[in-house]
Residue, then its C-alpha position, 0 to 999 in steps of 0.5 A: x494475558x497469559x495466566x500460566x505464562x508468567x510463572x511458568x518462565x519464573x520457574x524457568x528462567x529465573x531472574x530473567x526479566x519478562x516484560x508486556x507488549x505495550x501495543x496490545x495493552x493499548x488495545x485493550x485499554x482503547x475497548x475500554x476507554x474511547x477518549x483520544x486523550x486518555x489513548x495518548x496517556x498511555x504511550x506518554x507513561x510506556x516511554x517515560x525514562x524515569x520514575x518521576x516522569x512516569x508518576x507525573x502521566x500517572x497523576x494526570x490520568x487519574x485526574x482525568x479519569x479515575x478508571x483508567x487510572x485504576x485499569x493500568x495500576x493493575x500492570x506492574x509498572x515495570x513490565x511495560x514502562x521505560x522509568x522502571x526497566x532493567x538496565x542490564x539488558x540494554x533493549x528498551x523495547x516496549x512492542x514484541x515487533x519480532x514475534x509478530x513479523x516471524x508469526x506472519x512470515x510463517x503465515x503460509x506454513x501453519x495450515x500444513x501437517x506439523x512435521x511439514x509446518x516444522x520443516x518449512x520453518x526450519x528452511x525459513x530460519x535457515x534462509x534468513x540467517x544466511x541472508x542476514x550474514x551475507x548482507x552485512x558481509x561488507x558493512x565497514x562500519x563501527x555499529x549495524x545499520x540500524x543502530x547506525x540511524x538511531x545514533x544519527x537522530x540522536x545527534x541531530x537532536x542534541x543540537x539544541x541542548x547547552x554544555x558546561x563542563x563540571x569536572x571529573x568527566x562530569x556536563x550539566x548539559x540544559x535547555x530552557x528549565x530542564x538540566x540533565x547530569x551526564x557522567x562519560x566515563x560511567x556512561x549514565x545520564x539523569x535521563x537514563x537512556x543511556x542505560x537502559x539501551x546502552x545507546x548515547x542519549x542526545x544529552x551525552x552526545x552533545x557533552x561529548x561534542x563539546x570535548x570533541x568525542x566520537x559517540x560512536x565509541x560509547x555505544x555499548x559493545x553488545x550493538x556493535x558489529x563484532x557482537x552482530x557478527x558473533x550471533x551468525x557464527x553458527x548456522x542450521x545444517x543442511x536436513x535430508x529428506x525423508x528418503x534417506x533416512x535410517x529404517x528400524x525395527x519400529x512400526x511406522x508412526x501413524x497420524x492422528x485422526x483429524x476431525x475436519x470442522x464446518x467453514x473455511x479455516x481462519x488464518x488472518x489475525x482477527x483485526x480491530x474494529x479501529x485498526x482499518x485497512x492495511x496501508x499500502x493496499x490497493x482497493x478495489x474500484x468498480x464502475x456503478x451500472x445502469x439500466x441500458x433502457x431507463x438508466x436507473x442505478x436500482x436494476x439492469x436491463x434484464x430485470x428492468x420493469x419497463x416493457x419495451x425494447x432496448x431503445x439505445x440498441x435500436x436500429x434506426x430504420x428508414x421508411x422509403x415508402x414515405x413520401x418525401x416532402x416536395x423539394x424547396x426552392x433552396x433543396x438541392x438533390x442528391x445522386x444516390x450512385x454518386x454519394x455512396x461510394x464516397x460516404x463508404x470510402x472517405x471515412x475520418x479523414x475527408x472534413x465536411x467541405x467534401x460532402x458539400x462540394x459532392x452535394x453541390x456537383x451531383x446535379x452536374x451532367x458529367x460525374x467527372x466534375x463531382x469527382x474532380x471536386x473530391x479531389x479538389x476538397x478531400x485531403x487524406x489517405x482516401x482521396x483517390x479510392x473516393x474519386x475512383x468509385x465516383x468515375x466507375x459509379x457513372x455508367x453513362x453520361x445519360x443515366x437517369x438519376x434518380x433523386x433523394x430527399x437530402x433529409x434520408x441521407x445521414x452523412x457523418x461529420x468527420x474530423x479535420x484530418x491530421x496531416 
């Protein structure tokens, strides 16, 4: 709380009523006092509307927690609570939403020099009083929007309450042991809603239903469209630059030395410890890595301890300097000419029937049978690429084959080609 501030607006202002933010006496309270319930009291006594209400949550917090008690005691209870507000002003208001909405729209303009900060602002009030005005240019109806859906509430709500006309423009207006004394034409209600925000409460409404009345006539005029309009009637001229601008006699004004301080300059508003991230933002997700050797989470390959080489990136070599087993009775060779090409060619869309059926025919005298197998088998985009370089694989019919084990010859499964 500002020392200085209070007094200086008395002096100022006199007579004006200054009321507290009940969001950061909140806070501060929460710093303090850590018990849920004790944080809900708070909120109970700011919206009581009136004294007997207010002084009911009092007594309960000073039951449950004498320091707290005495810490909201300190407040004059009329500067953050509804039961002791002013009813002239017609706001029951209880956060300073306003200020805080304007100091982060100007957010980016505080960082410049002040003539270029008070320009910047002065086009950004200038922006939003024109596009508040052209908004509700065609808005036919008797209250702003806002007050519009407010008022709406306020009638779904007054649907459970029982009406009894006394006389006089005078309801009792009940439900279950609560009863409430609504006068229409003084526009009050027990529960003193009704004056403080100059909106018909949901007590009033419903004895107005009963009678057939329109709510929206009792609203006061001050939240109506005629007074909304009225605020816009004047707006900021337009300011030329500096370029235009009269020259005088009189030196130019000369800026102050600015003395740059260490770090980066803070611009955020300093959040909470329990106020967490702002709703509505996206985090940042990242993938954990790994080691490309041993696949611990702790390091990466570069800074692995293991001595070695990368074993997944690897190239698998083939010693053809083996000795291949000897050939079973069950093996069948392979001409190497013959299955080249078609592993090369024949790639996603030729299924595993194509491998057998080359397998199978490669020992034939005529390379045509192995291609006419292909051909027979494969079904796919590929199938006459693969038979092709099968037929010009075979030079001579009596070429000598040289046979492969079957085991050195890695063939890829591929998968049944969608048609």
């Amino acid at each position: 709380m500002q020392k200085g501030l209070i007094p200086a607006l008395q002096e100022v202002m006199p007579g004006v009523e200054h009321r507290f933010c009940v969001w950061h006496l909140w806070k501060n309270f929460c710093k303090m006092f850590k018990d849920k319930q004790l944080k809900d009291v708070v909120w109970v006594c700011a919206k009581s509307t009136t004294p007997q209400q207010f002084n009911t949550e009092m007594d309960k917090l000073k039951a449950m927690n004498k320091s707290a008690w005495d810490y909201l005691s300190k407040f004059p209870p009329n500067t953050w609570s509804r039961a002791y507000f002013s009813e002239q002003p017609k706001v029951d208001t209880l956060c300073n939403n306003n200020c805080e909405a304007f100091n982060a729209k100007i957010l980016k303009y505080r960082g410049k020099p002040i003539l270029k900060m008070l320009e910047e602002i002065r086009s950004y009030i200038m922006r939003n009083m024109a596009s508040n005005k052209r908004s509700l240019s065609g808005w036919l109806g008797e209250l702003t929007p806002v007050q519009q859906s407010r008022l709406d509430i306020e009638k779904t709500r007054s649907n459970k309450w029982r009406v009894q006309f006394s006389g006089d423009g005078r309801f009792q207006v009940e439900k279950h042991a609560m009863r409430m004394d609504v006068d229409i034409d003084k526009k009050t209600c027990t529960c003193r809603l009704w004056q403080i925000s100059g909106m018909p409460c949901r007590h009033a409404i419903a004895a107005m239903a009963s009678w057939g009345l329109q709510p929206e006539e009792f609203v006061h005029n001050w939240l109506k469209m005629p007074s909304f309009k009225a605020a816009y009637v004047e707006f900021i001229r337009p300011c030329r630059s500096q370029h235009f601008w009269m020259t005088t006699e009189f030196d130019a004004p000369i800026p102050p030395l600015i003395k740059r301080k260490p770090g980066r300059p803070k611009k955020n508003r300093r959040k909470g410890a329990d106020e967490g991230e702002r709703p509505g933002k996206m985090k940042k997700k990242t993938i954990p890595m790994h080691c490309g050797r041993c696949q611990s989470s702790e390091h990466n390959l570069r800074t692995c301890p293991q001595p070695g080489a990368d074993i997944q990136n690897q190239p698998v070599e083939i010693n053809s300097s083996q000795s291949a087993p000897a050939p079973q009775e069950n093996d069948i060779p392979v001409t190497q000419q013959a299955i080249a090409p078609v592993t090369k060619h024949v790639t996603a869309s030729v299924t595993k029937q194509v491998a057998a059926a080359v397998t199978k025919q490669a020992n034939a005298p005529v390379i045509k049978q192995a291609a006419a197998a292909v051909t027979k088998q494969a079904t796919g985009p590929y199938t006459k690429q693969a038979a092709a370089s099968v037929t010009k694989q075979a030079a001579a019919p009596n070429r000598k084959q040289e046979a492969a084990p079957v085991n050195q010859q890695v063939v890829a499964p591929a998968a049944k080609p969608t048609l």
